[in-house]
LUMMI-268336 format. One record per residue (C-alpha): residue number from 1; residue in three letters; y, x, z. Coordinates in Angstrom, 3 decimals, padded with zeros to 6 digits. Layout:
<atoms>
NUM,Ala,Y,X,Z
...
</atoms>
This chain:
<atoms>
1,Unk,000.000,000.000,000.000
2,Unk,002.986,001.498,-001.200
3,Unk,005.769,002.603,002.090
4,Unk,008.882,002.123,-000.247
5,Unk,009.854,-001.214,-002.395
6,Unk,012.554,-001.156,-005.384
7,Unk,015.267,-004.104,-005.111
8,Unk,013.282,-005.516,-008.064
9,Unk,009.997,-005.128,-006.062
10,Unk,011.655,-006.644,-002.911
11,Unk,013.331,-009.513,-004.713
12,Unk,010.573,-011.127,-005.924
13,Unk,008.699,-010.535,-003.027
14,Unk,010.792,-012.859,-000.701
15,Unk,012.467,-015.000,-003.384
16,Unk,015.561,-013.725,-002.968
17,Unk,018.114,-013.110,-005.491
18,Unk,019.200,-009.504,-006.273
19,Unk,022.838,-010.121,-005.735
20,Unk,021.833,-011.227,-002.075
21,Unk,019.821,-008.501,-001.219
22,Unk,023.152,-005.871,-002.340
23,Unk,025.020,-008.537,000.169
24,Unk,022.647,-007.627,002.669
25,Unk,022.551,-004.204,002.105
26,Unk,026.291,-003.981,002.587
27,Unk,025.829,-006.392,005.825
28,Unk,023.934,-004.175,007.349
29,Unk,020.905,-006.851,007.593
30,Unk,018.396,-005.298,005.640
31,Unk,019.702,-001.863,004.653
32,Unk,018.602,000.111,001.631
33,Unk,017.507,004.055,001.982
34,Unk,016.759,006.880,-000.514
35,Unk,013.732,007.604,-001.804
36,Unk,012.662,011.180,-001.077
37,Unk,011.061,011.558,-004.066
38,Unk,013.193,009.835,-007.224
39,Unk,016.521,008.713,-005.127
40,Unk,016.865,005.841,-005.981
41,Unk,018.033,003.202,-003.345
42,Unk,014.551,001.575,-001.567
43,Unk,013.648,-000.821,000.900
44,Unk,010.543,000.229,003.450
45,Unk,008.132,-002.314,002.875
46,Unk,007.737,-002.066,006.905
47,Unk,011.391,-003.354,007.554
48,Unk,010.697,-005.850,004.718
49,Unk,008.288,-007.785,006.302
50,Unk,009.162,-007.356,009.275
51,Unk,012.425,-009.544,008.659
52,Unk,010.643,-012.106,006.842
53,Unk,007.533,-012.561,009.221
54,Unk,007.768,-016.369,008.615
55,Unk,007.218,-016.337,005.158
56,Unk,004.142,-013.871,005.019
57,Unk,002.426,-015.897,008.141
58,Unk,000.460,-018.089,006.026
59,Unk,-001.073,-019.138,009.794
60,Unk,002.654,-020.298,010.545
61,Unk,001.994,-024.381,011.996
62,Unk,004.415,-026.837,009.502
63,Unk,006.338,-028.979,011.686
64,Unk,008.189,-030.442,008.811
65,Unk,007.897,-033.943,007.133
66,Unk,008.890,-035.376,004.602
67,Unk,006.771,-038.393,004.527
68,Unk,007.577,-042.357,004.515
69,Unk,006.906,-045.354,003.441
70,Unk,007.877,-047.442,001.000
71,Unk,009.045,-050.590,002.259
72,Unk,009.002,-052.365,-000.901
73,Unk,007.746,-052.150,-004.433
74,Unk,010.332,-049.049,-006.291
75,Unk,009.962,-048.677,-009.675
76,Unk,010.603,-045.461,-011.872
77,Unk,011.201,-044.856,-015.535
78,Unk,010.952,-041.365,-016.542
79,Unk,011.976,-039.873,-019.935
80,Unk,011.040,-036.283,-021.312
81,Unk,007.824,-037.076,-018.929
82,Unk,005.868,-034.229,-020.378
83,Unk,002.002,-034.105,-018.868
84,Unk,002.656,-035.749,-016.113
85,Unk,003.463,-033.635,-013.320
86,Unk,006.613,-035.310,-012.137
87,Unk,005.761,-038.730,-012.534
88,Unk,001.881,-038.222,-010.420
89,Unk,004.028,-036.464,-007.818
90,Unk,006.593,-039.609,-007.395
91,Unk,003.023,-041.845,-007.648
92,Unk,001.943,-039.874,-004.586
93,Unk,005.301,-040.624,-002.868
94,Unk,004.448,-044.321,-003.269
95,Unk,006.582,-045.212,-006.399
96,Unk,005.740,-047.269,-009.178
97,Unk,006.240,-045.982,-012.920
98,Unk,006.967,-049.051,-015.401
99,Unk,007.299,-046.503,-018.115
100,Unk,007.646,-043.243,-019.577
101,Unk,009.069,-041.725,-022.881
102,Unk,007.679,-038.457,-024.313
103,Unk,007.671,-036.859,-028.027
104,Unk,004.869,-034.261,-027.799
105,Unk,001.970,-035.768,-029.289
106,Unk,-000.633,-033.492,-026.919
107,Unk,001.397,-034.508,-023.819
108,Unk,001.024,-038.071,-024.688
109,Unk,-002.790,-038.081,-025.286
110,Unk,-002.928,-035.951,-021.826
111,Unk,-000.573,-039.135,-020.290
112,Unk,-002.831,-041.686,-021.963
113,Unk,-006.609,-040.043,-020.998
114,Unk,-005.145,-040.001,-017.172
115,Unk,-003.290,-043.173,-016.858
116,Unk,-004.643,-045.583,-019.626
117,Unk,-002.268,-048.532,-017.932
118,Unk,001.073,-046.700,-017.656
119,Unk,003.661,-047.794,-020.344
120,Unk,004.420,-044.844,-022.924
121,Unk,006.833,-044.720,-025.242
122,Unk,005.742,-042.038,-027.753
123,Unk,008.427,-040.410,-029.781
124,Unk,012.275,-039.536,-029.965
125,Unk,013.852,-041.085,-027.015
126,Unk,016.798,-041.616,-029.402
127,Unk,014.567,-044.287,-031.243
128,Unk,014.222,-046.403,-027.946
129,Unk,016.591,-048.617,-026.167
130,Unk,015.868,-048.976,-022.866
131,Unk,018.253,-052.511,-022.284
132,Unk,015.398,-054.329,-020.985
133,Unk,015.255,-052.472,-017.987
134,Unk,018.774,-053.293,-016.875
135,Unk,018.839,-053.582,-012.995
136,Unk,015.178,-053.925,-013.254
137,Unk,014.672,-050.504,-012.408
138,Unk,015.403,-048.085,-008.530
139,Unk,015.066,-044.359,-010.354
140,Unk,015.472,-043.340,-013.707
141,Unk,014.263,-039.445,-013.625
142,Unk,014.185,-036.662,-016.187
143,Unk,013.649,-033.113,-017.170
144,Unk,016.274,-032.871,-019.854
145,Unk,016.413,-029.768,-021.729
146,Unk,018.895,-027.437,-021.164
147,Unk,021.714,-027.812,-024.451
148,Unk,025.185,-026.702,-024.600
149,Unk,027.862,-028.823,-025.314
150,Unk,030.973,-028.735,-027.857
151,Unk,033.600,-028.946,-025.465
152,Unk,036.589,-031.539,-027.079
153,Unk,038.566,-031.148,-023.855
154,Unk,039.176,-030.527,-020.454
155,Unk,036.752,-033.394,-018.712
156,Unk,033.933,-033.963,-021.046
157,Unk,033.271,-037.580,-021.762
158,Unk,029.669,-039.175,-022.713
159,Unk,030.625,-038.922,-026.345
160,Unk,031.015,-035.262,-026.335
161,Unk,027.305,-035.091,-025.390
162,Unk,026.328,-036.890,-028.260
163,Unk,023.593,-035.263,-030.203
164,Unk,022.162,-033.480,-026.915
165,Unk,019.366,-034.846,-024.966
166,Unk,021.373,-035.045,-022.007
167,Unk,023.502,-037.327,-023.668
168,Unk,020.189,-039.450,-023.935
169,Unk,019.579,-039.297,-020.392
170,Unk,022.979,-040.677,-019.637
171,Unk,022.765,-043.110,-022.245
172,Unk,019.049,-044.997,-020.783
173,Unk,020.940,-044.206,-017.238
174,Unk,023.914,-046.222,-018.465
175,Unk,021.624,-048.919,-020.230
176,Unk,019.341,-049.457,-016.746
177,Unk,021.865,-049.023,-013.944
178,Unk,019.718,-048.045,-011.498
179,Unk,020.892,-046.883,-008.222
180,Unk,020.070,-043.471,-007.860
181,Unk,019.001,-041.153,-011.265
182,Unk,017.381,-037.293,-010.538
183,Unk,017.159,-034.658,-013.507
184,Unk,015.453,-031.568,-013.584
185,Unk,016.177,-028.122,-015.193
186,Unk,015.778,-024.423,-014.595
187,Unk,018.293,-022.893,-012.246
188,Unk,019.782,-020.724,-015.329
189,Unk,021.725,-024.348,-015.987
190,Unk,023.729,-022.880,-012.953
191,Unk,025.261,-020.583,-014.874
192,Unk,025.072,-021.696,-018.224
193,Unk,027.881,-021.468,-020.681
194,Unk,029.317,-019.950,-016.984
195,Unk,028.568,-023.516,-015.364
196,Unk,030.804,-025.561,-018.212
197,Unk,027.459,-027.109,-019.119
198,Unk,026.624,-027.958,-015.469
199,Unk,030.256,-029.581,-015.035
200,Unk,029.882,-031.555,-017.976
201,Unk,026.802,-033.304,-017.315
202,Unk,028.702,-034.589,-013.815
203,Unk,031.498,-035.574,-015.279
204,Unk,029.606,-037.824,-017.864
205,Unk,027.471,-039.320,-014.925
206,Unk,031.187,-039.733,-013.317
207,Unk,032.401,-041.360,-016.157
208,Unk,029.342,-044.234,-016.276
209,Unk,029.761,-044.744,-012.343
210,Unk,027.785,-042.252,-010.424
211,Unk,028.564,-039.519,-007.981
212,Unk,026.819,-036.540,-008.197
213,Unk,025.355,-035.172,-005.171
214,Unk,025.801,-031.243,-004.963
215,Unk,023.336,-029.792,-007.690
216,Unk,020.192,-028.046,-005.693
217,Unk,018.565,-025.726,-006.572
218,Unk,014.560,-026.302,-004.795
219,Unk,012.143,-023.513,-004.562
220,Unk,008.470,-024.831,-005.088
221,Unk,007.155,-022.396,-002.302
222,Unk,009.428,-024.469,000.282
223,Unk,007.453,-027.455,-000.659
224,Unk,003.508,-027.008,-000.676
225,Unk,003.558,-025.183,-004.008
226,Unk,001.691,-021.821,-004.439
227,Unk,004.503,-020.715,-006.965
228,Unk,007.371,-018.635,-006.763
229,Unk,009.260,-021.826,-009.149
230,Unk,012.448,-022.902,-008.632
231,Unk,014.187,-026.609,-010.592
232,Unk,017.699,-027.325,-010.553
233,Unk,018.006,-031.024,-009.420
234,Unk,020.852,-033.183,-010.394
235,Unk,021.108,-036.302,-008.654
236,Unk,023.393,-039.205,-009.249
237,Unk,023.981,-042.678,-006.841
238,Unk,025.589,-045.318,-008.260
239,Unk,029.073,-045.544,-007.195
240,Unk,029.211,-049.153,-005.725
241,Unk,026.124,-047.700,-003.009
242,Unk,027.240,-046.283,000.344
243,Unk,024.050,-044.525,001.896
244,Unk,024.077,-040.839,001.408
245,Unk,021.188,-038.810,-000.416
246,Unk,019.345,-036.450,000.939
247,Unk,016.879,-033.416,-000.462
248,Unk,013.353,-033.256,000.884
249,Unk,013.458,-030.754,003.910
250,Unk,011.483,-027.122,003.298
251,Unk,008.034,-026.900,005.334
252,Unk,007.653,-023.932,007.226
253,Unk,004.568,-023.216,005.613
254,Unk,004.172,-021.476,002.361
255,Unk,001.469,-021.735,000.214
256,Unk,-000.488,-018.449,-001.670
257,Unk,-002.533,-018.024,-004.176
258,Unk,-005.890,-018.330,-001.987
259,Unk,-004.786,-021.804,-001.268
260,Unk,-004.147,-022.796,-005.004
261,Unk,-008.078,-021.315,-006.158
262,Unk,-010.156,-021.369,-002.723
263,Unk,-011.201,-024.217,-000.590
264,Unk,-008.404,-025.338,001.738
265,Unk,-005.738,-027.269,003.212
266,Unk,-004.230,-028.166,-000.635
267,Unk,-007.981,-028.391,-002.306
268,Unk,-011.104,-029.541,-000.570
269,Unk,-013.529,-027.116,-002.975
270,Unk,-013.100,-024.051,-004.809
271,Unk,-011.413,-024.321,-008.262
272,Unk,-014.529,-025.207,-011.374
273,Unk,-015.183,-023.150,-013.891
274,Unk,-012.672,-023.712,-017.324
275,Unk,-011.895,-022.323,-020.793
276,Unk,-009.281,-019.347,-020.216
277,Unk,-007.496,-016.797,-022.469
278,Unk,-009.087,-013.423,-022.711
279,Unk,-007.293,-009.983,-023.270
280,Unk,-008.393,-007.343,-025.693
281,Unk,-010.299,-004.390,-024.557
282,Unk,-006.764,-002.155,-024.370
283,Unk,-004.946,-004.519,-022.451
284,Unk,-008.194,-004.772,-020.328
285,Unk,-008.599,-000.930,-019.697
286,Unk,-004.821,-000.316,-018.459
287,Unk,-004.982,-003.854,-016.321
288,Unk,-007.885,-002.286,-015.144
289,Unk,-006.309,-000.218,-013.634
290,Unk,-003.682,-002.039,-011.559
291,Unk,-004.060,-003.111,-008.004
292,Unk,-003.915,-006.757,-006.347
293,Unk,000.305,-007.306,-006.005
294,Unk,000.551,-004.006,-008.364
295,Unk,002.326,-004.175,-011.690
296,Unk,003.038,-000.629,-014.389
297,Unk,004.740,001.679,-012.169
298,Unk,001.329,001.240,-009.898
299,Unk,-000.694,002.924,-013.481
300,Unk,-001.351,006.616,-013.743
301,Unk,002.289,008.170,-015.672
302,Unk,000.698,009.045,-018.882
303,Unk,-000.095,005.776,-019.158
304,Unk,002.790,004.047,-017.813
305,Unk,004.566,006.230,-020.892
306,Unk,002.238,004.659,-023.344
307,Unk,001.850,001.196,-022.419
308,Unk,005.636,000.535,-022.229
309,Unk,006.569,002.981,-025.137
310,Unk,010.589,002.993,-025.197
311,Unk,011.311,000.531,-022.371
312,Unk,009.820,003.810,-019.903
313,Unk,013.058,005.367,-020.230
314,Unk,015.418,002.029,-019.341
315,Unk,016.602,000.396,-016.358
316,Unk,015.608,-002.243,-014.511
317,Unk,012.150,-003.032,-012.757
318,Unk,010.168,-005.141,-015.366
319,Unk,008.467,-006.762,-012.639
320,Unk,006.447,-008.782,-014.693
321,Unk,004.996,-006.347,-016.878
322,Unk,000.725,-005.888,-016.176
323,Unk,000.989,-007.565,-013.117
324,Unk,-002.128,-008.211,-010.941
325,Unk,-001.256,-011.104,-008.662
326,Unk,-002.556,-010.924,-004.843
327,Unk,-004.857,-013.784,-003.278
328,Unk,-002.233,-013.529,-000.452
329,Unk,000.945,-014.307,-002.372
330,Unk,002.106,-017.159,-004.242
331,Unk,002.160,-016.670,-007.651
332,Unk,004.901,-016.004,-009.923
333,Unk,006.664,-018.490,-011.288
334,Unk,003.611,-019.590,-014.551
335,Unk,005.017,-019.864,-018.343
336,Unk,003.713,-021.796,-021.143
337,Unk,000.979,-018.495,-022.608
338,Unk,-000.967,-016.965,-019.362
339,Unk,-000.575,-013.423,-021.424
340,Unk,002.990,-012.606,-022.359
341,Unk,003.652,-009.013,-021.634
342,Unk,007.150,-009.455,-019.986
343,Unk,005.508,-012.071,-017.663
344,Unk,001.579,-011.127,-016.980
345,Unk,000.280,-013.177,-014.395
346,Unk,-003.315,-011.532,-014.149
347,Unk,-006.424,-012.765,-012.109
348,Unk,-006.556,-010.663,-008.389
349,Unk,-009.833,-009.199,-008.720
350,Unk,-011.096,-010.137,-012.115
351,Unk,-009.047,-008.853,-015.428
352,Unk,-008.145,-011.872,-017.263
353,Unk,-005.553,-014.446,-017.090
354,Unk,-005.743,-017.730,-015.063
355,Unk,-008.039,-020.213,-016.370
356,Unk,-006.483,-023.812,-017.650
357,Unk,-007.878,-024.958,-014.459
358,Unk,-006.627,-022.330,-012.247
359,Unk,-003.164,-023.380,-014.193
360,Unk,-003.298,-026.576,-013.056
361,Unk,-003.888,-025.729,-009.591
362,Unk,-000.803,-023.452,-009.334
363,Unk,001.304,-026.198,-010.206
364,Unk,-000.956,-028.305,-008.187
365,Unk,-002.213,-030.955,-010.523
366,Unk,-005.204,-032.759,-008.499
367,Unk,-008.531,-031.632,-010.080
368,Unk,-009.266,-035.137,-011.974
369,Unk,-005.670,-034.932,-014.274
370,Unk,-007.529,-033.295,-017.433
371,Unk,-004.854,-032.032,-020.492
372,Unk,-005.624,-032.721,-023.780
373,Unk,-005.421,-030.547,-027.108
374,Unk,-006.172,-026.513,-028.152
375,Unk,-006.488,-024.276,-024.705
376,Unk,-002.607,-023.187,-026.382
377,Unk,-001.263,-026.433,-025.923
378,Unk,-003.126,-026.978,-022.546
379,Unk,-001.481,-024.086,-021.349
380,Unk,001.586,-024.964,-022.726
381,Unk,001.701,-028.892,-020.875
382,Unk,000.874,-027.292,-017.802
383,Unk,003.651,-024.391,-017.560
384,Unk,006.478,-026.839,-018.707
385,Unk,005.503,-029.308,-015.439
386,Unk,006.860,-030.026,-012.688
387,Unk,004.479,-028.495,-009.445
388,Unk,003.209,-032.095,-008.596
389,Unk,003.450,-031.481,-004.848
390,Unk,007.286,-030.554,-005.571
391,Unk,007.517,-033.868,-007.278
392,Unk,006.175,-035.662,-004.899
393,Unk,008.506,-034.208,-001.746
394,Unk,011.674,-035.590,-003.925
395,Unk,009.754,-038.840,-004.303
396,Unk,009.715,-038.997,-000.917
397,Unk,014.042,-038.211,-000.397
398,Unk,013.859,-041.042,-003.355
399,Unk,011.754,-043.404,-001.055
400,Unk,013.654,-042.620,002.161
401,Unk,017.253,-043.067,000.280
402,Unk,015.469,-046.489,-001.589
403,Unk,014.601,-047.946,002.095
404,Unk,017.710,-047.369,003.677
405,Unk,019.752,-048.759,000.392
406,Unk,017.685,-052.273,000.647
407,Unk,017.895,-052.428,004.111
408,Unk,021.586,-052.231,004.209
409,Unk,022.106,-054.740,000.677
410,Unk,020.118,-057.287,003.188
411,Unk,022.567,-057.029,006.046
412,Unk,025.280,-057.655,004.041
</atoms>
């Protein structure tokens, strides 16, 4: 085990950004030395985990929860629905889904093998209109993709949008008035087009009558998820509603891979047997090599020299590059191919990627939701998801804001 961690190194180990760990550095809370042997600036691995005790307890007891109730039938209509993984999370938390609107014609025969009686809308959500619904609806939810804008002014307006799926979202929002809408993204919407995206989307939920919550960004690992993932979630209450939202609170307890594959508290039997994606022999030989939580720099120098050719000599710490992941970890964040070179997520004690099953166990798909189409496409449904448990923790802030919004319109 190696004494000394880079920033990169330390980073991903606790989920924490680099730009936080400088802060710290120049806090004094977790202070960087030199290296004896290179000089660059290191963290002891010793100090590391010291600090963050909590999160590499996996024995830690979870006091926190985010369970309740439904107290009456909530409904949910989801758009860009993908395979599935947000709406069986919100179906865990107890809500109903009348409907669901998806163009991918492999995550639509995975939606329709799992739930034959859901309502799907296959195709361009731009060929729908979703006036049927109006106020017959508690949550409309989405992963929108992420799509700049052309910016005609100051405060964007709904028309501005126009040609962008989010513009789509806001339109079905606007159509079905529900009371409270959530949409997804990756955190890099944060900073997109240096956050002029981000404000734009508010101000067109502003300008059909919602106020936006503060945008969150949730980290799967914080929510029974054996992934370092995080989703940017954008939520919007309608404006005539006075209860306040609130995000699912993190559990103590975080999740590693041994969790997601082995019988446990998430899976009552080991993960089955499934088609996977091999390597070729030379990729095979030099991940051979690496050891559980390793990644290149762990490989003998000659080879470290050929493997990464040019990008030897460059900064950064390429993480991601022939990285064995440890059975006492989460796992890194998965992507839509279980080999990319910039992003290896390799088996911890056999060389080869995760399995479609093992997959759908990081992201926490139960072990009876089966994905349809080539093992490519499999892969692919299951890295664009939503971690189900994840899903189902915000259907349970959409539950506990749902109860307390009924209860009040009945005392009025």
């Amino acid at each position: 085990m190696k004494e000394y961690l880079t920033l990169s190194e330390t980073s991903e180990l606790i989920g924490k950004r680099k730009e936080t760990l400088r802060r710290w550095d120049k806090e004094g809370k977790l202070s960087a030395v030199r290296e004896p042997l290179s000089n660059y600036r290191v963290y002891r691995r010793e100090q590391v985990e010291t600090l963050f005790a909590t999160f590499f307890n996996h024995n830690v007891e979870d006091i926190v929860s985010n369970h309740i109730e439904p107290q009456n039938t909530y409904t949910v209509l989801e758009l860009f629905a993908g395979a599935g993984g947000l709406a069986v999370g919100l179906e865990k938390a107890g809500l109903k889904c009348v409907a669901l609107n998806e163009i991918d014609k492999w995550a639509c025969q995975t939606l329709r093998k799992n739930r034959p009686n859901w309502k799907l809308l296959e195709g361009d959500i731009k060929d729908f209109n979703f006036k049927d619904y109006f106020n017959k609806v508690d949550v409309v939810t989405g992963g929108f993709p992420c799509q700049a804008f052309s910016y005609a002014g100051k405060k964007l307006g709904l028309a501005d949008a126009r040609g962008t799926l989010f513009y789509e979202f806001a339109r079905v929002v606007k159509e079905v008035n529900p009371p409270i809408c959530i949409g997804e993204n990756v955190r890099g919407l944060l900073s997109h087009e240096s956050g002029k995206t981000l404000q734009g989307m508010i101000s067109i939920l502003d300008e059909i009558g919602y106020n936006i919550v503060p945008p969150q960004v949730l980290k799967a690992v914080n929510y029974k998820v054996p992934q370092k993932r995080e989703r940017l979630i954008l939520v919007g209450v309608r404006k005539d509603i006075e209860v306040n939202y609130e995000y699912p609170k993190p559990h103590n307890k975080i999740y590693n891979l041994k969790d997601a594959l082995k019988k446990g508290e998430l899976y009552d039997t080991n993960v089955a047997k499934s088609t996977g994606a091999k390597y070729p022999q030379s990729k095979k030989a030099v991940l051979d090599m690496v050891p559980q939580k390793g990644y290149w720099r762990d490989l003998p120098i000659e080879i470290q020299k050929e493997f990464m050719g040019g990008s030897f000599y460059l900064g950064g710490g390429k993480t991601g590059i022939a990285r064995r992941i440890g059975w006492d970890e989460p796992c890194l964040t998965l992507t839509c191919s279980p080999a990319q070179k910039q992003t290896e997520r390799c088996h911890p004690t056999e060389t080869r990627p995760f399995t479609v099953r093992e997959y759908a166990r990081i992201q926490t798909f139960p072990d009876d939701w089966t994905f349809e189409g080539s093992m490519a496409q499999q892969y692919k449904q299951i890295g664009n998801a939503v971690p189900v448990n994840l899903g189902t923790e915000v259907g349970y802030s959409i539950v506990k804001f749902l109860n307390q919004y009924y209860n009040l319109s009945k005392s009025k």
